[in-house]
N, C-alpha and C positions, 0 to 999 in steps of 0.2 A: 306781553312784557318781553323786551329785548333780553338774552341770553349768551351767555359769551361761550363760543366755541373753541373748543380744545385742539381742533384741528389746526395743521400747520397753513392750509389757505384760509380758513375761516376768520386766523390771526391775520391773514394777510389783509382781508378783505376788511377789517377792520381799522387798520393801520392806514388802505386807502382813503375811506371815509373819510377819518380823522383829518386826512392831507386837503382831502377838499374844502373840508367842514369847519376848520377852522375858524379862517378868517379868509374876506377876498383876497388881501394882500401875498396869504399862504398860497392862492391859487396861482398867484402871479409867479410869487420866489419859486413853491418848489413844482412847480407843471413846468415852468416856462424855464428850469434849471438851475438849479440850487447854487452848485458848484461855480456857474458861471455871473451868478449873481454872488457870491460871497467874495468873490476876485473883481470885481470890477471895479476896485479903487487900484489897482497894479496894469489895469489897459489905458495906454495913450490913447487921448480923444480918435486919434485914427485908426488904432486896433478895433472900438468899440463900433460893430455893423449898424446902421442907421436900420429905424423901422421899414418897412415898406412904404410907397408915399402914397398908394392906394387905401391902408389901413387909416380908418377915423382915431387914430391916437394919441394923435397932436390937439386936442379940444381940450380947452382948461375946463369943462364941465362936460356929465355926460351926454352923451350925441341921443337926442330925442326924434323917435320918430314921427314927423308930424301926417296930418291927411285923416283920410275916413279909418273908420277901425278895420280890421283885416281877419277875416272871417276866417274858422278855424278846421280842422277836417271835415270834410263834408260825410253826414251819417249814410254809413253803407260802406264807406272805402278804406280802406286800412289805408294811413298815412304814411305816406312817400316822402324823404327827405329833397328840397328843392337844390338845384344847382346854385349856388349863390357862394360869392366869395367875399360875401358882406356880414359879419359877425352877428349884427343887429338883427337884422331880417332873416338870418337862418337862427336866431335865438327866438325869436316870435314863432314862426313855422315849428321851430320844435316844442314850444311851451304848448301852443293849439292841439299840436299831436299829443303831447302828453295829458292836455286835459279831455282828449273828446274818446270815447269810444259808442259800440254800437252791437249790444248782446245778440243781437237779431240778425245778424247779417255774419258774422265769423265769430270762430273760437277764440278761448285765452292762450292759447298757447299760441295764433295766428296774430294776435297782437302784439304779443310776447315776441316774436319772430321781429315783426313790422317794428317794432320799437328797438330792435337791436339792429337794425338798418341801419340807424342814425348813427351808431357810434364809430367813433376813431377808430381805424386798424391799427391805430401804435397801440398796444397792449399794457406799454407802460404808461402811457396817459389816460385808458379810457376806464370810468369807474360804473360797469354792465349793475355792480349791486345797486346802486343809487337808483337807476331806469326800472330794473324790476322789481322795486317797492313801489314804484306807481303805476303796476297794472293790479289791478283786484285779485286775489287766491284765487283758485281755481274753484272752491268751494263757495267763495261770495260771486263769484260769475255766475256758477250754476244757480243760484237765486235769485240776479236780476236777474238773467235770461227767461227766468222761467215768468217775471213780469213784464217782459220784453223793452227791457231799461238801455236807455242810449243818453248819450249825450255831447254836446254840442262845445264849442269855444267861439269866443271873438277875441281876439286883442286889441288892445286898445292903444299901447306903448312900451316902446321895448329902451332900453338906454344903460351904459358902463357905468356902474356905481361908482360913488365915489372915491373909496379906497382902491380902486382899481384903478381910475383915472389921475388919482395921485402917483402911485406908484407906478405909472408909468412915466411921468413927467421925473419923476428921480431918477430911473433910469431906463428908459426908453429901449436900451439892448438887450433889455434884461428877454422879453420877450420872443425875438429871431430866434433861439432854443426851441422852444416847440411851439408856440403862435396859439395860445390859448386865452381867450376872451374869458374875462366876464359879464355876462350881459342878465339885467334884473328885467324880465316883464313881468308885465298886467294886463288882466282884463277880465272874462265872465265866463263862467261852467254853467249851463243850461241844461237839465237834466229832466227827461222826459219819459212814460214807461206809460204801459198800458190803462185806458181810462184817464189819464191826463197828457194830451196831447202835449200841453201849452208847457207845463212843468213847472221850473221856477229859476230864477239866475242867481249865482254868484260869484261873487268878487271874487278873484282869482289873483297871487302872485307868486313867484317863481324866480330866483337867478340860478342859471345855468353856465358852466365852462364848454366852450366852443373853442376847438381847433381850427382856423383858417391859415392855411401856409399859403404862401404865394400861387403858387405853381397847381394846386388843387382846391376845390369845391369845400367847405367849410364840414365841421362834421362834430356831432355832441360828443363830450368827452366825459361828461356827469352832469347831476342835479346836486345841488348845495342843500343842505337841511335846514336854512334860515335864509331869510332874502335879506339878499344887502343891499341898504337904500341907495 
């Protein structure tokens, strides 16, 4: 049961949550700039900086990934964040890494590690508490491990939910501030441990905030506690 901390970062770290957890649209206004979204009826269409024209954010629905499913960390490796300046495809890559691990082959505190790879070095956008509630305690590790419990992802489809994709057709500028995605995937947790090889699948979903600036490689900024369709 959740418990509220008295500490001054504990507040903090609360306060973030809340910012992500809202709504997608909250992700939009207060990641992508509050300030500069509450003034944007006082900017001349030419003061207002156009998106990127590399960025999918001109799609009156969300941009769906189509093709084969896209298979998720491979068991044994601790996941590596991909070079890609494509919101979508580093949002699948990181839902895979967030759903696969592998008790047999590294620690929790090694995934732990490998899972804060992913995030933003802006400090102010990136929400580390969201990412480490989805690696196991240290105490439920030491128990699959001791069944030698791993498991697997594939993705299936990753795409800008709706209220993200609106809100950016309101106001397109709003995002150049700090260039944070929403992007909702899906797809399958495959979970396998000793004496059953084969395991069993399930349906998996996820929206996650992604930073993709121009000029650099895309990078997780947090996990949402509800998926936005």
């Amino acid at each position: 049961m959740a418990q509220h901390s008295t500490h001054p970062g504990g507040a903090s770290r609360v306060r973030r949550r809340a910012l992500l957890g809202t709504t997608v649209l909250v992700v939009l206004v207060a990641l992508a700039g509050l300030a500069a979204y509450l003034t944007r009826d006082s900017r001349s269409p030419s003061e207002t900086p156009a998106p990127p024209s590399s960025s999918p954010t001109a799609s009156s629905s969300p941009a769906v990934t189509t093709g084969p499913p896209t298979p998720g960390t491979h068991s044994g490796a601790l996941p590596v964040p991909p070079k890609t300046s494509d919101p979508i495809e580093f949002g699948k890559a990181a839902a895979a890494a967030l759903w696969s691990y592998d008790t047999r082959a590294y620690s929790q505190p090694a995934l732990h590690k490998a899972l804060r790879g992913w995030l933003t070095t802006e400090a102010k956008y990136g929400d580390p508490a969201s990412v480490d509630k989805v690696v196991p305690s240290a105490v439920l590790w030491k128990e699959m491990a001791a069944n030698g419990q791993f498991a697997t992802a594939t993705v299936n489809e990753g795409h800008f939910p709706d209220a993200f994709t609106r809100a950016l057709q309101e106001d397109p500028g709003a995002i150049t501030q700090a260039y944070v995605y929403a992007v909702t995937v899906s797809g399958k947790q495959s979970i396998s441990w000793k004496g059953s090889p084969a395991g069993g699948a399930e349906s998996r979903s996820t929206t996650l905030a992604v930073q993709c600036r121009p000029d650099q490689s895309c990078a997780l900024v947090g996990v949402l506690p509800s998926v936005a369709p």
